[in-house]
N, C-alpha and C positions, 0 to 999 in steps of 0.2 A: 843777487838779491840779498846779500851777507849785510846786516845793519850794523858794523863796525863797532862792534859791542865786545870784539876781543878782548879776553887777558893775556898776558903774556905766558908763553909758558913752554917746557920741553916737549918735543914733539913723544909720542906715544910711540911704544916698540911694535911697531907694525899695525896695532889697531885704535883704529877708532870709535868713538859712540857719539847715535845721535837718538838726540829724545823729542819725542812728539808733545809739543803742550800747545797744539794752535784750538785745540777744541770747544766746539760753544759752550758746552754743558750744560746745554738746556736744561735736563733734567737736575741739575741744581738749583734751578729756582734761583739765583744768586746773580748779581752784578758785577760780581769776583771771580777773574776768571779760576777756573774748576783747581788749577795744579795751584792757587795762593790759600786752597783752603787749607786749615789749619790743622794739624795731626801731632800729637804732644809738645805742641810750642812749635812751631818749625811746619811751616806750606808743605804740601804733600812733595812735590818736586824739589824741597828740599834731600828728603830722607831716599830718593833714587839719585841725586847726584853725588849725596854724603856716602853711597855704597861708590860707586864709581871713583869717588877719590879715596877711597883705604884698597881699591883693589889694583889700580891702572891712574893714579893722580899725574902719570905723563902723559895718556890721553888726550889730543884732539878733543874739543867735545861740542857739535852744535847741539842749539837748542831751536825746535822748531817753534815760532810764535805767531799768535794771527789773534783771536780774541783779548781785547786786554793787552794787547802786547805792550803799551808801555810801560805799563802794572808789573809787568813779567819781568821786564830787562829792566828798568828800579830795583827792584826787591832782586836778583841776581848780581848787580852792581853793588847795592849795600851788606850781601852777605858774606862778612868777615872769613866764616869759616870754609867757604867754596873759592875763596881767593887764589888758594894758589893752581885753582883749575883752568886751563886753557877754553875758556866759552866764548865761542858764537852767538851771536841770535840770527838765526836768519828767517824772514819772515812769510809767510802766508797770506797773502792777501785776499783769497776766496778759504772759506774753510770745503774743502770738496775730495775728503777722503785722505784714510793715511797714504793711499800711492802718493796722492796728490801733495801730500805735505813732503812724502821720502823725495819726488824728484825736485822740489822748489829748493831742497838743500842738496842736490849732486848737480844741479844749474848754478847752484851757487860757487863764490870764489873757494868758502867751507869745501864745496865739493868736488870741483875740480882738482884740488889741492889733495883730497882723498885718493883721487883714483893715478893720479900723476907719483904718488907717493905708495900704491899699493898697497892701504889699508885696507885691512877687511872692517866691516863696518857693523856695527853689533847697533841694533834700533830695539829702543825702550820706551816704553808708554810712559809719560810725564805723571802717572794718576795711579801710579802699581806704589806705594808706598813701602808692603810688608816684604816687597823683594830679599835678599842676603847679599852679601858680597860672595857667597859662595856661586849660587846659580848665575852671577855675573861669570869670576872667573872659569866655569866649566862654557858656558856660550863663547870666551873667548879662544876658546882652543883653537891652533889651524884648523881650519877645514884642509881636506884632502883633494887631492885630483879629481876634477871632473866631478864637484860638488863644490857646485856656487853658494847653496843656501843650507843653512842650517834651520829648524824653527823650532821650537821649545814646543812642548806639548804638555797637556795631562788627561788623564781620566776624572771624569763625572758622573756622580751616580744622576745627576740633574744637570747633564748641559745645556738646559734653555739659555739663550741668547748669545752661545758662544759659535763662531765659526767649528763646524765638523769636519775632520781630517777622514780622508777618503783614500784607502789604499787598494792596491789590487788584491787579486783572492788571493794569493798567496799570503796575504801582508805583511811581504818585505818589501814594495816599492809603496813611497805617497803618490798617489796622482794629481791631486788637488786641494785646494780646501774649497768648501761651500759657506758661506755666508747663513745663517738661521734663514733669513727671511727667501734667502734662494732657494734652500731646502728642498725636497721633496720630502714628503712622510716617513719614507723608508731611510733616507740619509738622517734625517732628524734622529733615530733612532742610536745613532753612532756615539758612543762616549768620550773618543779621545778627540779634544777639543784643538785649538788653536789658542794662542796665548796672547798672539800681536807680540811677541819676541823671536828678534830674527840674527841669525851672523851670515854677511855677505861679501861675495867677493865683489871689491868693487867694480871692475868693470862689469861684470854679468850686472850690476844694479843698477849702472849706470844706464846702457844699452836699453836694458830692459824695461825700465821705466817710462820708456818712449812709446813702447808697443800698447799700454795697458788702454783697456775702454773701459766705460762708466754705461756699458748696456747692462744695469743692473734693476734690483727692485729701489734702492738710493739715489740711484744715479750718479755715482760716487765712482774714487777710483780708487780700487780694491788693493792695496799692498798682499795679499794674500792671493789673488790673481799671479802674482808671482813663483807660486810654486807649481801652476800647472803649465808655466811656461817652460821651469826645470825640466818637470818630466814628458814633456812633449818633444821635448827639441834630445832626448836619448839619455841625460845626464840626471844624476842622482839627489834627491832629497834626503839631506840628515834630521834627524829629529832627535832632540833630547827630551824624553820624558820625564817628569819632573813630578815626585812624590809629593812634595810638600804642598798641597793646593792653598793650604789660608796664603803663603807668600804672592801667592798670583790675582788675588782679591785685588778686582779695580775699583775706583769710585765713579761711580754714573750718578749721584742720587745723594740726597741727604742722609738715607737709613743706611745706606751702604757707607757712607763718611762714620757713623757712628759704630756700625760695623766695625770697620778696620782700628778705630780710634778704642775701642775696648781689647780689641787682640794685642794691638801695640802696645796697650799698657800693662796687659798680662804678661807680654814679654819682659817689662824694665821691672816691674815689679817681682817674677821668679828669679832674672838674670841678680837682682840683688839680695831674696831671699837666699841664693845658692852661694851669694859670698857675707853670709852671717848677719844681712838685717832680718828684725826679727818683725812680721807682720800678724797683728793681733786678731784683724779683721781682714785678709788681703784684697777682697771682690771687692770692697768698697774704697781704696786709696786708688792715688789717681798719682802717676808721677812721670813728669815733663822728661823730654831724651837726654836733653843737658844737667840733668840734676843728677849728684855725684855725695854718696853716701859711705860714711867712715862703718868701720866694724863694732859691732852688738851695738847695734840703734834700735830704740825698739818705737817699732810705728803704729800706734792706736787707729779705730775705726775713723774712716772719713777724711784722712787726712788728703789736702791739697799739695804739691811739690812742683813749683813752678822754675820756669827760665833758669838762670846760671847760678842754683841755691845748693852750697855746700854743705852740709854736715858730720859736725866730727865725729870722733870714735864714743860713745857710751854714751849717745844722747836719746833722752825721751823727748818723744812727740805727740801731747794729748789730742786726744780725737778732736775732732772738725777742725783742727786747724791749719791756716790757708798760709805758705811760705811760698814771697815770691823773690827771686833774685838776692837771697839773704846767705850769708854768712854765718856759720854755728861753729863755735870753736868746738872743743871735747868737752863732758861731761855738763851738760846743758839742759835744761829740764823745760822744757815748751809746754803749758797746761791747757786745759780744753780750750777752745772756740778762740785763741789768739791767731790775730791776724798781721803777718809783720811783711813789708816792700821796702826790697833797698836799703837793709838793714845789717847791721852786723853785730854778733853776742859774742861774749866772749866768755871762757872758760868759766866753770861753775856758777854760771847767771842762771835765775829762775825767773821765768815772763811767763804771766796769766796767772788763772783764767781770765778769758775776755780781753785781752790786752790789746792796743792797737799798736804798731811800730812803723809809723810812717818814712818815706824815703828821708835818707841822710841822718836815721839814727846810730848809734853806735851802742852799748853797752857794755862797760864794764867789769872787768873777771869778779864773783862771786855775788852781786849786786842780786835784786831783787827788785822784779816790775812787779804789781800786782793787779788786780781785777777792776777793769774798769782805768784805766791805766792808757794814754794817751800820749804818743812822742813822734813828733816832729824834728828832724833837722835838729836834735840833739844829741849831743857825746854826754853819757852817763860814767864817773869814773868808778873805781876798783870798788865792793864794799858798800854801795850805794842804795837806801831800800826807799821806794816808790810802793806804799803796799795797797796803795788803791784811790781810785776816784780822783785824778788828779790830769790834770792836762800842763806839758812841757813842750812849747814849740821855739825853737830858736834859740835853744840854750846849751849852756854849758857849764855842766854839775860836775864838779868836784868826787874826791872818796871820802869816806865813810860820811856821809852826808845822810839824812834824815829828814824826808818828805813826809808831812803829815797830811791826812787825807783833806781832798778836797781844796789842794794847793792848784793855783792856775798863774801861768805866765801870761801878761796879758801883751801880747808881743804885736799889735794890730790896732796903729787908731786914726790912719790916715793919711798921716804925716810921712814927708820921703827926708831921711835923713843920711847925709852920706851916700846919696842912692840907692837905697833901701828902704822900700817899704815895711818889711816886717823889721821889728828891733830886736834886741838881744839882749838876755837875762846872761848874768855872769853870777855862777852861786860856786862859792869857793871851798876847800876842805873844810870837813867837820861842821857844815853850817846844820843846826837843828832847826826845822822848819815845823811850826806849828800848825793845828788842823785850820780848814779855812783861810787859810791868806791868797793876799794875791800879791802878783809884781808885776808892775808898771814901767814897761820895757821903753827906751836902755835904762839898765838899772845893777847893781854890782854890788853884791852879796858878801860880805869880807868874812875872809877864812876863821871858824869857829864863834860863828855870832850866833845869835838863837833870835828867833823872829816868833813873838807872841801869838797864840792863835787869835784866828779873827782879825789883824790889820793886814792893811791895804799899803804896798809898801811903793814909795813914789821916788826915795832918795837913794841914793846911796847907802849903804851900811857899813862903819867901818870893822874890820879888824877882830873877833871878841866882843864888840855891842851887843846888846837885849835891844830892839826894837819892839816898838808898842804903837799902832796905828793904827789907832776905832774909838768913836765918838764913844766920849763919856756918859754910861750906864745911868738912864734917868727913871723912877719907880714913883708911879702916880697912884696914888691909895684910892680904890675904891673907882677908878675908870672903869676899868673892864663893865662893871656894871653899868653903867651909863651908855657905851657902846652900844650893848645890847638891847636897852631900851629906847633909842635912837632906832 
């Protein structure tokens, strides 16, 4: 049943993993399947395979699919950074329990290949986001003789809806787990839960996985049924208990998505207070997994930090503002409520407040955007001050250049030229730009010209010229009144 959805890659020292994402997720309400929902930039079963490749990236690894699945094996084909992982998808065709999904992948060629090769097989819920790479590496340990299963454990002071682990009175052996809704009152009672984290010897999984029934209150088939087969048949249940419980927070639900999506941020957010940014308001910034910050930043209330947005050393960042996939050189001043995509600053630039920095800006070391401040798909150079009210799209400015407010490039009027629709303003060094003007794109600004406030600039400019283009000033004595009596 293997959907040939392999990557290439080195086989894994002795273990394998396989991850369950075939699940409806009903209770997400969503069309999406549940492991594409979003968790600081990056699908939940991103951030469980991104542990799995820093811990074991020579790993074997299927992925179990069934809802969605061509949504699933897309978005695992297009992501760059799980490239060099060796994935499977193998598929689920009924969703009808994690048994039911663990033997659809040891039927597969994934899986035969497992057991013929002797790995032990470590199985991860597709939807556990706040996992470690640590409690990966300890599940991976051998098991011992005559201990086929491992299963990860913790204590709840509230384990509603988790499988209860059942041991004998002594309890040193597991005898089973129970399911919640198999329950009885007294077992409901029990706090050391089950996790749906297992390390298997393969053939006990494989064999085993043949025997399981679906006489349940689901009608499902129980991967967790599996531990009472261990300790039926004379042989030992390992358990690792496991202190950290927010790591084992699943998503079932949308409050529980927003759940984990606040803890996760708590984490990127201390992991970089603890290496010198400085957070002025912390509970209120919000910053992406891939976002990578220089030393003494200091990050105002509110701030957004999105996709692959770097920032240098001794930059400020004024509150509410939104950075997505941008570029901050060192020493860079970001002021309130600017909002910049696909952009890149560069050293000693100041942008905002209110500024907008649309995809394929660049800006210029020491320059100056200002409020109200609008770029497009232009390179700004060295020196350059933009200090307000002004829109730049499709251009390309010069240094020490001088934007007066209320400049606009008029780069859009229908026409496909060169194949291009949008046209291009060329303003060269040292050009003075008076308040009010416009440019009437293609059009070419010559180095140190000065352009009059208030004209509409349509030619060329060359060199050094004063340009002046606006209807001649005409003063009618005594209209105003007439108007008004009209």
């Amino acid at each position: 049943m293997g959907m040939g959805v392999t990557r290439q890659g080195n086989s894994g020292a002795g273990v394998s993993i396989l991850i369950l994402a075939a699940g409806l997720g009903k209770r997400m309400r969503s069309s999406l399947p549940k492991v594409l929902h979003d968790l600081a930039g990056k699908p939940l079963i991103f951030h469980v395979l991104n542990h799995v490749r820093q811990v074991c990236p020579e790993a074997p690894v299927g992925v179990v699919v069934g809802h969605g699945h061509e949504k699933v094996a897309a978005y695992l084909k297009s992501e760059a950074m799980l490239s060099d992982l060796s994935i499977t998808l193998i598929h689920q065709p009924e969703q009808r329990g994690t048994g039911h999904a663990a033997r659809c992948a040891m039927e597969s060629a994934w899986g035969v290949e497992r057991v013929s090769s002797n790995h032990s097989i470590l199985i991860l819920p597709g939807d556990l986001p706040l996992i470690s790479g640590e409690l990966i590496r300890e599940m991976l340990r051998p098991l011992e003789a005559r201990t086929p299963l491992r299963a990860l454990t913790c204590r709840l002071a509230d384990p509603t809806g988790y499988g209860r682990i059942l041991r004998s009175l002594d309890q040193q052996r597991v005898l089973r787990i129970v399911e919640e809704k198999d329950a009885s009152p007294d077992e409901r009672k029990t706090q050391e839960v089950a996790t749906s984290i297992y390390s298997f010897e393969p053939h006990f999984l494989s064999r085993a996985l043949l025997n399981l029934s679906a006489n349940n209150a689901q009608n499902e088939y129980y991967l967790t049924d599996l531990v009472a087969m261990v300790a039926d048949s004379g042989l030992e249940v390992a358990t690792l208990d496991w202190q950290d419980v927010e790591q084992l927070r699943g998503v079932n639900d949308p409050w529980e998505l927003a759940q984990a999506r606040q803890l996760f941020n708590d984490r990127c957010v201390k992991k970089w207070a603890l290496q010198g940014v400085q957070f002025l308001d912390p509970a209120s910034v919000r910053i992406e997994v891939l976002v990578q910050l220089g030393s003494e930043v200091i990050i105002d209330s509110g701030v957004v930090l999105k996709g692959l947005t770097h920032i240098g050393d001794r930059c400020q960042i004024g509150p509410h503002s939104v950075l997505n996939q941008v570029t901050i050189e060192s020493d860079v001043i970001i002021k309130a409520g600017t909002v910049a995509e696909s952009a890149v600053i560069r050293s000693f630039a100041q942008v905002g407040p209110q500024a907008h920095l649309r995809p394929g800006t660049e800006i210029g070391t020491h320059s100056k955007i200002g409020n109200f401040v609008e770029l497009k798909k232009t390179k700004v150079g060295d020196f350059t001050s933009s200090a307000h009210l002004s829109y730049l799209g499709d251009a390309q400015v010069g240094s020490r250049v001088n934007i007066g407010c209320g400049f606009v490039t008029c780069n859009f009027d229908g026409r496909v030229i060169e194949g291009e629709r949008k046209h291009k303003t060329w303003i060269e060094d040292e050009v003075f730009l008076g308040s009010g003007c416009q440019a009437v794109a293609p059009v070419r600004i010559g180095r140190g010209a000065y352009v009059a406030s208030g004209s509409t600039i349509t030619e060329n400019v060359e060199p050094g010229a004063l340009a002046i283009a606006r209807a001649r000033q005409v003063n009618k004595q005594d209209y105003a009144k007439k108007l008004r009596e009209e």
